[in-house]
N, C-alpha and C positions, 0 to 999 in steps of 0.2 A: 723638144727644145734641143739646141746644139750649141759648144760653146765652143772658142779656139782661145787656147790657152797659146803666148808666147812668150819666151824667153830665151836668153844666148846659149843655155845647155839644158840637158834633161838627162832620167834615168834611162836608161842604165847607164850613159856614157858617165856622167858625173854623180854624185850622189852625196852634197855638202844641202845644206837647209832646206835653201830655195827650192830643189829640186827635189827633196824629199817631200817638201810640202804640195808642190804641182804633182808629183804621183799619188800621194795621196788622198787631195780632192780631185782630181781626174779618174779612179780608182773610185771612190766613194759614191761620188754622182753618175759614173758605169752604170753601176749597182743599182741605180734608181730610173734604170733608162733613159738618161742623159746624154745623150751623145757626146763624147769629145773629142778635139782634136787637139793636140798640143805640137807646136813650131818650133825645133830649134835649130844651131848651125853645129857644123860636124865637120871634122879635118879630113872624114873619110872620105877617096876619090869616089866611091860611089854612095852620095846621098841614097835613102831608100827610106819606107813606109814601113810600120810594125805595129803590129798589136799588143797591147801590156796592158792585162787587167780589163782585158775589155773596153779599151780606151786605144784611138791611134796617134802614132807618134812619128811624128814627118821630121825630116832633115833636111834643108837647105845647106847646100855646099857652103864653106866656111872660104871668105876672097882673101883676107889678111886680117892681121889684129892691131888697134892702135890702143895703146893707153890703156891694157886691160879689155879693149873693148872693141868684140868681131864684128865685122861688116862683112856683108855675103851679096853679092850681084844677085844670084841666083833668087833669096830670101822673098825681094818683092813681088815675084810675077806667083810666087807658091802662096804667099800672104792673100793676094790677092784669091787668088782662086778658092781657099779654103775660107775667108771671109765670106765671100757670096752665099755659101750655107748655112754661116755661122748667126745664130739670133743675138749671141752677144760675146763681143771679143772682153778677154780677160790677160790685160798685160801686168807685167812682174817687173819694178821699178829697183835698182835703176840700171839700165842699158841706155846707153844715148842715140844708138842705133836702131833702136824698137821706135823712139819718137818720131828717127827722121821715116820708119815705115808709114807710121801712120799718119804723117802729113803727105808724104808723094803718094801713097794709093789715094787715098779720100778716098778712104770705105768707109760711107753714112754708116753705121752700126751702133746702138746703144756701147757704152767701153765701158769699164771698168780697168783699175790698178791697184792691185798690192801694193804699196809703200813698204817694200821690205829694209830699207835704209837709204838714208843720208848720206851723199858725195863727203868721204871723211880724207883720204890721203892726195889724191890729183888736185893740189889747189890751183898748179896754171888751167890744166884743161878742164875746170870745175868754172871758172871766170869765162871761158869761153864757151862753155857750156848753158850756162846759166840765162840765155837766152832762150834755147830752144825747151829746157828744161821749167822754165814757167810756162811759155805758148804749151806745151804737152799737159802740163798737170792741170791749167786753166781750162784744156780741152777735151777732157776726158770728163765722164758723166757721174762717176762716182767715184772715191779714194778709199779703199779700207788698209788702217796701221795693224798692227798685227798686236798690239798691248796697246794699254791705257798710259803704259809709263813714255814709250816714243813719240805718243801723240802727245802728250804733255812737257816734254823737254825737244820736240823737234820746232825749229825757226821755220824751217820750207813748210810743214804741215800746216802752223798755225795759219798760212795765208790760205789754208783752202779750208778750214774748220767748218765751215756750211754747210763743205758733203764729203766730210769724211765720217766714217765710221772704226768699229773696233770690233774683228773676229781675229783671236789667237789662232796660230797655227795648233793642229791636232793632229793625232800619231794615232795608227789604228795597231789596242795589243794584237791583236790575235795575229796580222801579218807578220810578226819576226817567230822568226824558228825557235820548238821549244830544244832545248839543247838535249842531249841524250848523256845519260850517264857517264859513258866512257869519255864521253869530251869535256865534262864539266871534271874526272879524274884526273887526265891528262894537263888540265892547267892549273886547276890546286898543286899536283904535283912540283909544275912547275915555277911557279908564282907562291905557293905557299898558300897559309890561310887567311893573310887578313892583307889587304894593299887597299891604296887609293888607284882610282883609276881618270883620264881623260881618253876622250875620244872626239877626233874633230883632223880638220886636216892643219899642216901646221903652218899656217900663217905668220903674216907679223903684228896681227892685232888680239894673236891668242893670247900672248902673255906668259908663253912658257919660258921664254929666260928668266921673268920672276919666278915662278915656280919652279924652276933649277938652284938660283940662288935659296929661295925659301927651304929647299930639300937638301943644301948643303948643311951637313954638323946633325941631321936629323936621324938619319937610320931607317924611315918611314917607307916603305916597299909602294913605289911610284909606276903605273903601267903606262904607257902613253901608245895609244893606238893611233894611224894614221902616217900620209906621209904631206908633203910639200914645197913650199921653194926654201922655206929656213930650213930644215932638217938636217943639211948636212952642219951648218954651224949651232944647232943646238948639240948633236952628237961630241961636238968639237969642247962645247963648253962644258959639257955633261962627263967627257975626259980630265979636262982641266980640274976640275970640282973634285975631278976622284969619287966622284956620282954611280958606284957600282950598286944602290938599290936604284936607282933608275934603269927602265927596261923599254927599250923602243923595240916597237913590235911590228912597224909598220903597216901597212896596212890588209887587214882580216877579212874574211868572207863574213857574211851575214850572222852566222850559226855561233863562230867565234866569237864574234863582237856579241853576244844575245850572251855565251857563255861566260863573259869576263863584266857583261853587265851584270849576271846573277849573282856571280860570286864574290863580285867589289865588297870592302868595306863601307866607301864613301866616293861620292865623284867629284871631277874636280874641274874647274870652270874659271878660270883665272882671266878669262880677258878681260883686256883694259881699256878700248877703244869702242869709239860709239859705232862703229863697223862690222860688230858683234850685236847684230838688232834685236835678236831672241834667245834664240840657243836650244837650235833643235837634240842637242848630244846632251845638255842638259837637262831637257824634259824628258828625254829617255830616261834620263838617270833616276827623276821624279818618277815615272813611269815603273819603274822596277823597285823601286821601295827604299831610295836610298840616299841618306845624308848629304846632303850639295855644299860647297863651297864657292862661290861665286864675287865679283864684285860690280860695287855699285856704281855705274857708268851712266845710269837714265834709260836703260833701253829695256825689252823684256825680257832676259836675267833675272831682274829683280821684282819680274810682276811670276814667273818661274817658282824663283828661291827666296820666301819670303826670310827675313832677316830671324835668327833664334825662332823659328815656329820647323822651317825645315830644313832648315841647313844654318851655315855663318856667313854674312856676307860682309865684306874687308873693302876699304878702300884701293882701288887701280891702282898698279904698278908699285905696289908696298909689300916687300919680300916679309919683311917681319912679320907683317900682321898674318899674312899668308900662313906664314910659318907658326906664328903662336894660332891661328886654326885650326891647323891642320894638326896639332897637338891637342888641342881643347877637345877633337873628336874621338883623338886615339885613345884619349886616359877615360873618356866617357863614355863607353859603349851603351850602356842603357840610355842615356841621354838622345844618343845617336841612332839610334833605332827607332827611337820615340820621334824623333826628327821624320825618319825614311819611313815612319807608317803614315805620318801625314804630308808629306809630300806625295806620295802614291795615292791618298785623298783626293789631294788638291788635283794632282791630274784627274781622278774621274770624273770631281767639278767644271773643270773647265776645259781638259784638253785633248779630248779625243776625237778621234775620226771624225767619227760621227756625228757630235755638236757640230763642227769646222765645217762638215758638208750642208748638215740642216741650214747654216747660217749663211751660207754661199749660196746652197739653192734659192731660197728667200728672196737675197739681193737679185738673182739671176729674173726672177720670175717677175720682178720687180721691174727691173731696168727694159725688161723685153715687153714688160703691160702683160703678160698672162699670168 
């Protein structure tokens, strides 16, 4: 069997949810002699082909961007041709430019789509969109949301409830690096013993202005990994606050980020917009054994961090409450660990590699009749 995965970026170039979750199962199903290919666009003048994990990863030249969203001349004649071997294409929603691929090729192929979230900030070109945006999802043969919580609070999903389904995304441990003593010394050192940490890039639907305002009057040792297009005016506001336990670190190689997840007290998850669909930096945090803070917006965050079982979880864009959690953990350490051992449950429950690829293979073998 063969599958062509596509989306507007992939790993290594980019390395936010989506893409963590496409290497992932394209990596997992490798492993089970699966063939994959995964499609995406690339600003580099020379597109080119590579292997990752046993898995290859093609680049169509990237033509211009509108709206957030790449269009590539090149895309459709490479779509095409990696189609032809493929027994079932596997698209990652939303791009509005995946859709119009798959209407100008008319490649017959069993499809499938991720519903990885809801058109939430372009509402002109969301109205305009919303055309070819129901012909694509009416036309595709099967839908999987990635939690029970977006299927149940998404409006566009309910119209196709008949065939969609629900596999969470899944993080494989053994793939992040285990850190080595001197590095996990090195940033005790510098960061001290006990902080909160985020890790994510920084958008405008994180939510980290509230959680700068929440960290004002606090003292609470704040790391924030990652960089983005707000970054220089969180820095700005992080001055203003007089926010010197706040520590932008920017963005870390693999090893460091693996070392600042071990060492965290607790993680922290403040988005407030339904644009945050799951929260892959989240379930890491799950993943490594440790207290979450998140809020509840309807999406899977909170199917993630279930409310006082592993973490706290606060209403959107409310610094206070923010702020009185992120106290509630710090004066409770017992509490708080008691938290982060079953969150690292709950991921071997439900969220790893290896279920995520079981549950894909399945659909796969499904949609192709073998």
């Amino acid at each position: 069997m063969r599958i062509l995965q596509f989306y507007k970026t992939a790993f290594p170039d980019t390395m936010g949810g989506v893409e963590q979750m496409i290497h992932q199962l394209a990596s997992g199903t490798s492993r089970l002699g699966i063939g994959t290919d995964v499609l995406s666009l690339t600003s580099d003048p020379v597109a080119s082909m590579t292997e990752i994990n046993g898995y290859r990863l093609h680049r169509a030249r990237l033509s211009f961007e509108l709206a957030s969203t790449g269009f590539s001349a090149a895309a459709f004649g490479r779509f095409t041709q990696l189609a032809k071997t493929a027994d079932v294409i596997h698209y990652h929603f939303p791009w509005p430019f995946m859709d119009l691929v798959h209407f100008v090729t008319r490649v017959k192929k069993p499809t499938l789509v991720t519903y990885h979230s809801d058109i939430i900030r372009q509402r002109y070109w969301k109205m305009l969109y919303r055309p070819l945006q129901s012909r694509f999802l009416a036309d595709v043969d099967h839908i999987v949301a990635t939690s029970p919580n977006y299927l149940a609070t998404s409006e566009v999903l309910a119209r196709y409830r008949h065939k969609v389904s629900v596999i969470p995304i899944g993080l494989d441990k053994d793939s992040y690096p285990q850190p080595t003593p001197d590095r996990l010394a090195q940033w005790r050192a510098r960061l001290g013993m006990k902080f909160f940490l985020f890790v994510g890039v920084l958008r405008y639907y994180k939510g980290l202005p509230v959680l700068l305002e929440a960290a004002h009057g606090t003292g609470y040792p704040i790391v924030i990994v990652g960089a983005g297009p707000i970054e220089a005016e969180l820095k700005t506001q992080a001055a203003r606050l007089g926010l010197d336990h706040v520590h932008f670190l920017g963005p870390l190689s693999d090893a460091d980020k693996a070392a600042l997840l071990q060492l965290s007290y607790g993680v922290l998850f403040p988005s407030h917009l339904r644009s945050e669909a799951f929260g892959v930096s989240l379930l890491e945090g799950a993943m490594y054994g440790k207290p979450m803070i998140s809020s509840e917006i309807g999406t899977g965050t909170t199917f993630i961090n279930i409310a006082d079982e592993t973490g706290l979880v606060v209403s959107p864009a409310d610094a206070m409450a923010l702020r009185q959690a992120m106290q509630w953990l710090w004066e409770h350490p017992q509490q708080a660990a008691a938290m982060g051992q079953r969150a690292k449950a709950r991921y071997w429950r439900f969220f790893t590699a290896d279920r995520m690829v079981a549950d894909y293979v399945r659909l796969y073998q499904q949609l192709a009749g073998t």
